[in-house]
Structure formats: structure tokens, C-alpha cells
C-alpha positions as CSV (number, residue, x, y, z in Angstrom):
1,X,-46.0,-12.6,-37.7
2,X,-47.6,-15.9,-36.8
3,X,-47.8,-16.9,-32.9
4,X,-45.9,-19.6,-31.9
5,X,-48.2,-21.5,-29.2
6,X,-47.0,-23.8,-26.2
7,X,-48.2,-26.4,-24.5
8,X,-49.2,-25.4,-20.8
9,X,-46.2,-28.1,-19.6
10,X,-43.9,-26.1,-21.9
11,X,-44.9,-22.4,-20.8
12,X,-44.9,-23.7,-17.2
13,X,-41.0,-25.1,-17.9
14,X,-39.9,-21.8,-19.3
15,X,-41.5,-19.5,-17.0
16,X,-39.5,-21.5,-14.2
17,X,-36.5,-21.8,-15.8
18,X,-37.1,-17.5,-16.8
19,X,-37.1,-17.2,-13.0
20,X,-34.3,-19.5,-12.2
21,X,-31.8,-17.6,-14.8
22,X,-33.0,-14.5,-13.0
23,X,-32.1,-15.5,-9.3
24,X,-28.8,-16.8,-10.7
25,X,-28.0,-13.5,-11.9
26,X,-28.5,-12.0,-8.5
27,X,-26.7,-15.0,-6.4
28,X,-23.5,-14.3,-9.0
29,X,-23.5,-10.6,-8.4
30,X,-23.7,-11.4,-4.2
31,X,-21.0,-14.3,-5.1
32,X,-19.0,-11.9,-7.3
33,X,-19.2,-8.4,-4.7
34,X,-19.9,-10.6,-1.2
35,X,-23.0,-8.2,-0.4
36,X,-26.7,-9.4,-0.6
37,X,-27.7,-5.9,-0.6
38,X,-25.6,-3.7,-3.8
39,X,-28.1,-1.2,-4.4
40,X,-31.1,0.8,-2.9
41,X,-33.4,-1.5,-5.5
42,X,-32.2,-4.7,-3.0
43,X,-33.3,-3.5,0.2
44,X,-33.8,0.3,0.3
45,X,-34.4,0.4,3.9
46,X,-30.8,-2.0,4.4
47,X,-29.0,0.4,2.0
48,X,-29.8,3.5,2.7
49,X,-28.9,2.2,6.6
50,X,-25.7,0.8,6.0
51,X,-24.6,3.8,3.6
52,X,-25.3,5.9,6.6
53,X,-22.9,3.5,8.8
54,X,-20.4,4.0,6.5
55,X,-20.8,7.6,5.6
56,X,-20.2,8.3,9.4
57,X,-17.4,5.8,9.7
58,X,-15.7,7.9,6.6
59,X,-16.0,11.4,8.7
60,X,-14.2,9.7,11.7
61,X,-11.7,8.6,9.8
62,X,-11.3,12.0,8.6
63,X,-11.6,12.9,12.6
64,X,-9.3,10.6,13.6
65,X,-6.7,11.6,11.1
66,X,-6.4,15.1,12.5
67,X,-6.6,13.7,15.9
68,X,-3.0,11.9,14.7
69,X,-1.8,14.6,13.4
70,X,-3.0,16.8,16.8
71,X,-0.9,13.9,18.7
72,X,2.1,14.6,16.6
73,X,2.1,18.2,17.1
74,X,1.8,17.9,20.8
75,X,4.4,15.1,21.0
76,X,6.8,17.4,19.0
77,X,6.2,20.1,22.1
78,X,7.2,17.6,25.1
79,X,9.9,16.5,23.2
80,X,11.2,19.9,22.5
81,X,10.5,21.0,25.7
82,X,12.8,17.8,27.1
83,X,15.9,19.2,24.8
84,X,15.6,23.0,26.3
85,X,15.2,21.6,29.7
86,X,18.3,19.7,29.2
87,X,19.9,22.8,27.7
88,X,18.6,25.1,31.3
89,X,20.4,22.5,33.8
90,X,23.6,22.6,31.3
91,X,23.5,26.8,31.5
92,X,22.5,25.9,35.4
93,X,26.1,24.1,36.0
94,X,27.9,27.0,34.4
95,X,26.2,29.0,36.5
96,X,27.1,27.0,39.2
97,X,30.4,27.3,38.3
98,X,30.5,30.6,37.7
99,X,29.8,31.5,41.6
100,X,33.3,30.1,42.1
101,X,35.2,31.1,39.4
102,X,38.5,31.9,40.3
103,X,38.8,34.9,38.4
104,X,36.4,37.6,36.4
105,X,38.1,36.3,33.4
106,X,37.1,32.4,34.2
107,X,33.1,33.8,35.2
108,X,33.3,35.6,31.7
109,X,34.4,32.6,29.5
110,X,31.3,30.4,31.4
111,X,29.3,34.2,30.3
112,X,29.9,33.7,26.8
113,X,29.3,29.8,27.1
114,X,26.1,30.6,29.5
115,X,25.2,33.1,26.2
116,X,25.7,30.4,23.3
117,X,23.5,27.2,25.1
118,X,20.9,30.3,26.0
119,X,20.5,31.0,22.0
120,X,20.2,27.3,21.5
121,X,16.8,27.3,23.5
122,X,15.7,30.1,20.9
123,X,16.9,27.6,17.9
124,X,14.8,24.6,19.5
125,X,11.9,26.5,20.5
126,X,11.3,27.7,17.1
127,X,12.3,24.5,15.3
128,X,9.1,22.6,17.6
129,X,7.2,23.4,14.5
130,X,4.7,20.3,13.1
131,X,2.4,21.1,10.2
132,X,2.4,25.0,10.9
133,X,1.7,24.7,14.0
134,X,4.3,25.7,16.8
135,X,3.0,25.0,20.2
136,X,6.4,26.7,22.0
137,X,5.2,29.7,20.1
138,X,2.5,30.3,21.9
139,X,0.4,29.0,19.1
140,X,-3.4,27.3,19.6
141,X,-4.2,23.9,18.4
142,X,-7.6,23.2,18.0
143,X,-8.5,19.4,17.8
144,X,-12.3,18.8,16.7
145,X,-13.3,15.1,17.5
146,X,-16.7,14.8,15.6
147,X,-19.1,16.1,13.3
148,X,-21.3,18.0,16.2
149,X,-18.0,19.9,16.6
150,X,-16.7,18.8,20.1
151,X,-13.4,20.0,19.9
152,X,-10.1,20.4,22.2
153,X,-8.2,23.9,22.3
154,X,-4.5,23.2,23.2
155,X,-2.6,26.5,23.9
156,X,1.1,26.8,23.7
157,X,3.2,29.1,25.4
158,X,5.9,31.0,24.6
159,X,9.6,28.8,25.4
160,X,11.9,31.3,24.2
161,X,14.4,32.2,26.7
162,X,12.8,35.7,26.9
163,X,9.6,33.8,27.2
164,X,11.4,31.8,30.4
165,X,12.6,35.0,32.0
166,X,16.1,34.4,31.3
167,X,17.6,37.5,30.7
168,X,20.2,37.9,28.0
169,X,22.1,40.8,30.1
170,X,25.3,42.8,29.3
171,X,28.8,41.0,28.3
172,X,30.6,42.3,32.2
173,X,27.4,40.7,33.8
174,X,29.4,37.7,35.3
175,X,33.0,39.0,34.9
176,X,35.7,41.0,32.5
177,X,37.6,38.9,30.4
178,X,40.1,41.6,31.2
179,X,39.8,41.4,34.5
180,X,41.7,38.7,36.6
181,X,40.4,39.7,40.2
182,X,38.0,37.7,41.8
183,X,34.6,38.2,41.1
184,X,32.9,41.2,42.1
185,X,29.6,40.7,44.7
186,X,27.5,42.7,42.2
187,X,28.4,39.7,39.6
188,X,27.7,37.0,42.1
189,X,24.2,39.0,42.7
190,X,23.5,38.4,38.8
191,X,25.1,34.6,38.6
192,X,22.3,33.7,41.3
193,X,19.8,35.6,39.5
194,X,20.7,33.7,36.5
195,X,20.2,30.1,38.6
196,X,17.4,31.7,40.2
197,X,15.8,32.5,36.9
198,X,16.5,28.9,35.7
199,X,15.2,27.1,38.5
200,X,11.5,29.2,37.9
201,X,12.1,28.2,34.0
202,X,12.4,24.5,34.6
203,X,9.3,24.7,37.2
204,X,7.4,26.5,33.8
205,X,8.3,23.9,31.4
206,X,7.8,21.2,33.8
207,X,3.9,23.0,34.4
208,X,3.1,23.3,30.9
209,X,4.3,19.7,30.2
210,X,2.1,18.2,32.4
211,X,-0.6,20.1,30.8
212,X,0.2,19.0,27.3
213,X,0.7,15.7,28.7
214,X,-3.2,15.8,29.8
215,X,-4.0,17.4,26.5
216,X,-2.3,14.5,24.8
217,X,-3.9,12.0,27.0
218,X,-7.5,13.4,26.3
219,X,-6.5,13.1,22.4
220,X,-5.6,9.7,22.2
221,X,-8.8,8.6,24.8
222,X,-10.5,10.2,21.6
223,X,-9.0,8.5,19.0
224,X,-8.4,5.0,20.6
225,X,-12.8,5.8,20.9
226,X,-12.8,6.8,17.4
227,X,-11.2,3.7,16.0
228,X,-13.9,1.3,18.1
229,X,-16.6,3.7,16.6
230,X,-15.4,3.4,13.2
231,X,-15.5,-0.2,13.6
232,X,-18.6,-0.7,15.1
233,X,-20.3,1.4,12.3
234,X,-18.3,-0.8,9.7
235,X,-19.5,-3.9,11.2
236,X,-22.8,-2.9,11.3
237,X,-23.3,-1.3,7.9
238,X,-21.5,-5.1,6.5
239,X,-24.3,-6.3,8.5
240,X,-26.7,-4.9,6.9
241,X,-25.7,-5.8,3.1
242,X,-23.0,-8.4,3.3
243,X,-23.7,-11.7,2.0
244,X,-23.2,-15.0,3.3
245,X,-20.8,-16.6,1.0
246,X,-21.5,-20.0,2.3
247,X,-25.2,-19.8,1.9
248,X,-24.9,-18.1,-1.3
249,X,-22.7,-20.8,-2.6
250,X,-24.9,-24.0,-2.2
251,X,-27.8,-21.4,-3.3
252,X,-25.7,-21.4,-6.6
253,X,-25.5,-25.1,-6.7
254,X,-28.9,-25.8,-6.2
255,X,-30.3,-23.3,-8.5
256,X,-27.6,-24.4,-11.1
257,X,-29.3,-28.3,-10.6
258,X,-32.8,-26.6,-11.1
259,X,-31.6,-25.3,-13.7
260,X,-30.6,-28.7,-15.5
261,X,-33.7,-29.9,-14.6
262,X,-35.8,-27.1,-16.0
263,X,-34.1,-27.5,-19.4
264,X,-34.7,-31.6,-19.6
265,X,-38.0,-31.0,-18.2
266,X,-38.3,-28.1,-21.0
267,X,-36.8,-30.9,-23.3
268,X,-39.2,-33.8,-22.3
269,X,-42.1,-31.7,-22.7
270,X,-41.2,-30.4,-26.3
271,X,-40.8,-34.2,-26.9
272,X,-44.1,-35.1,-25.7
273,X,-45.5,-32.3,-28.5
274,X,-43.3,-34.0,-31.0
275,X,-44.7,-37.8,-29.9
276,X,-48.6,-35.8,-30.7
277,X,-47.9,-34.2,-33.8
278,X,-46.5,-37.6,-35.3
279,X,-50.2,-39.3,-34.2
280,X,-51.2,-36.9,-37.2
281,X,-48.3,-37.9,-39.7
């Protein structure tokens, strides 16, 4: 096949229009995705950076998520352990009552009453459960913050009535339903017990809330730092590859009017061949 030859003007005109089309193509991909760095080929060194930025950013927010779910689970203990601390002062009052009953019979009914609110602890102790984990079970939550492994080990207890010390005891161990004499001193003996037993219960769950209550605290510190750090590494890795639309936009519109020009120039020169070729007509 023949060559086609062009005039230097001409080859000049294409090369630089060639060129033009080429950084159009890259100012519509920065225009079209709002980076100036999509791929290693860009700027390795800026990619390879800002894809670390973000990698990282991803495992906190992976952190972060069980840190939310840790703050859950710990949240669901306090709360619990509000409800059966409200449950002890109600078994507390019958107590109370109990120590002036006017009968065995009248102790026994605040018994079986003191009996029913004590299995209610059980119910809410075990229903403290979040995600598997069931801190009033004595269960261990272990909270890792980042990739290094720095981790928090929260222990639960056990908040079970048995676990508070407060003994079930026999049906007579405030009174006889049959029974309409006062109560007995041996029965008072085991009605202050009982208090006795409650009071010490209250000053556990009231210990073991102020520890979760630090745990908690030390959680969310974490993950209030763990939201700053996954925006920091997000704002750096966009600094890195972003684009600025602005600049990228009047890049468009001047290489858009060089490209006009390139093709009249282009034109004008393949006129100018024309205008020589007709000398020889």
C-alpha cells in the first residue's frame, strides 16, 4: 500500500491534536469519577498510598462496629441490673414488712410474695442476653480496638439471686400460713437475714455497675477515636487521588478550544497543500 505523505505543518497539527484527544480522555475520566489518580498507572506512589488509607479506614470500621455492638451488650447489663435492683428494694419492703407482720400467716403471704419477685431476678438476669453474650452470666466480653490486637476484656458476673446470696429458704422461713400467732424470733432472725442479704446484693450490683460503667466509658473513648481515625485516613487517601473538579473543568474547556483550533489549523494547512497542487493543474 502506497504512503500517504504530510506536510511538516500537517503532521505537526495532528500530532498535537493526537495529544489533545488523549488528555481529554484523562480530564473526562477525573470529570466523570472526581479522582485525578484512578489507577496505580496515574501515580503509583499516590495510589498505592491512598489505597492503604482506605484499606485501614475499612478495618476500623470493621473495629468500630464490634465496638457498637460491645456498647450494646454492656448497656443491656446496666440496664438489667437497674430492673433487678428495683426488684431487691421491692423484696426489701416486704421484708420490712414482714418484721411486723401481725401474724405468721400475714409474714407467710409477704414469703410467698418475697418468693415470686426473687424468681423474677432469675427471669431478668438471664434475659440480659445481647448477641450471645450474657454479661449477668458471668460471661467475658472481649472488645478488640485495632488491628495490632489491643483489646478490652469485660467480665460479667453472676446476678442470679443465688449469685446475690439471697437464699431461696424453706416455705415456714418467715411464718405458717396456718399459723395465726405472732411471729416466732427464729423467723424474725431469718426476715433480717433476708434484708441483710439484700442490702450486701444492692452494694454488689451497685460495684459491678460502676465497673461496667468504666468499661463502657473506655469503649466509647475508643470508638468516638476510631471514628476521627477513620476520617482522617479518608481525608487523606481523597487527598491523595481526588481531583479538583473546578480545575478540571476549565482544563476541559480549554483543551476543548485547542481542540477547535487544532482541527482548523489541521484544515488550513490541508488547504494550503491544496492551493500548491493546483500551481501544477
Amino acid at each position: 500500500m502506497a504512503t500517504i505523505s504530510l506536510t511538516a505543518q500537517m503532521t505537526t497539527n495532528l500530532l498535537s491534536l493526537q495529544n489533545t484527544a488523549k488528555l481529554m480522555g484523562i480530564t473526562q475520566e477525573r470529570l466523570a469519577t472526581g479522582k485525578k489518580v484512578n489507577s496505580a498507572i496515574d501515580d503509583p506512589v499516590a495510589y498505592f498510598d491512598a489505597d492503604a488509607h482506605y484499606q485501614l479506614a475499612s478495618d476500623y470500621a470493621t473495629f468500630k462496629n464490634g465496638m457498637s455492638e460491645a456498647v450494646q451488650t454492656i448497656k443491656t447489663a446496666t440496664d438489667t441490673i437497674e430492673s433487678i435492683k428495683n426488684l431487691l428494694n421491692q423484696m426489701k419492703s416486704l421484708a420490712t414488712s414482714a418484721k411486723s407482720a401481725a401474724s405468721q400467716a400475714d409474714a407467710k403471704n409477704l414469703w410467698d410474695q418475697f418468693g415470686i419477685i426473687r424468681a423474677q431476678v432469675d427471669h431478668l438476669a438471664d434475659d440480659a442476653m445481647y448477641k450471645g453474650v450474657n454479661l449477668l452470666q458471668s460471661d467475658t466480653l472481649n472488645v478488640v480496638f485495632n488491628t495490632k490486637g489491643d483489646d478490652l476484656e469485660v467480665k460479667g458476673f453472676n446476678a442470679h439471686a443465688s449469685g446475690l446470696s439471697i437464699a431461696s429458704g424453706s416455705a415456714s422461713m418467715w411464718g405458717a400460713s396456718s399459723t395465726s400467732g405472732a411471729v416466732a424470733a427464729s423467723q424474725l432472725a431469718n426476715i433480717s437475714a433476708a434484708i441483710a442479704a439484700i442490702d450486701d446484693a444492692i452494694s454488689t450490683l451497685r460495684s459491678q455497675a460502676k465497673t461496667l460503667a468504666s468499661n463502657l466509658s473506655i469503649v466509647t473513648t475508643r470508638q468516638d477515636f476510631t471514628d476521627k481515625m477513620i476520617a482522617i485516613l479518608k481525608v487523606g487517601g481523597d487527598n491523595l487521588t481526588l481531583a479538583d473538579m473546578n480545575e478540571e473543568g476549565a482544563n476541559m474547556l480549554m483543551l476543548q478550544t485547542r481542540q477547535a483550533l487544532g482541527i482548523q489549523s489541521l484544515s488550513m494547512a490541508s488547504q494550503s497543500a491544496q492551493q500548491v497542487l493546483s500551481l501544477f493543474r
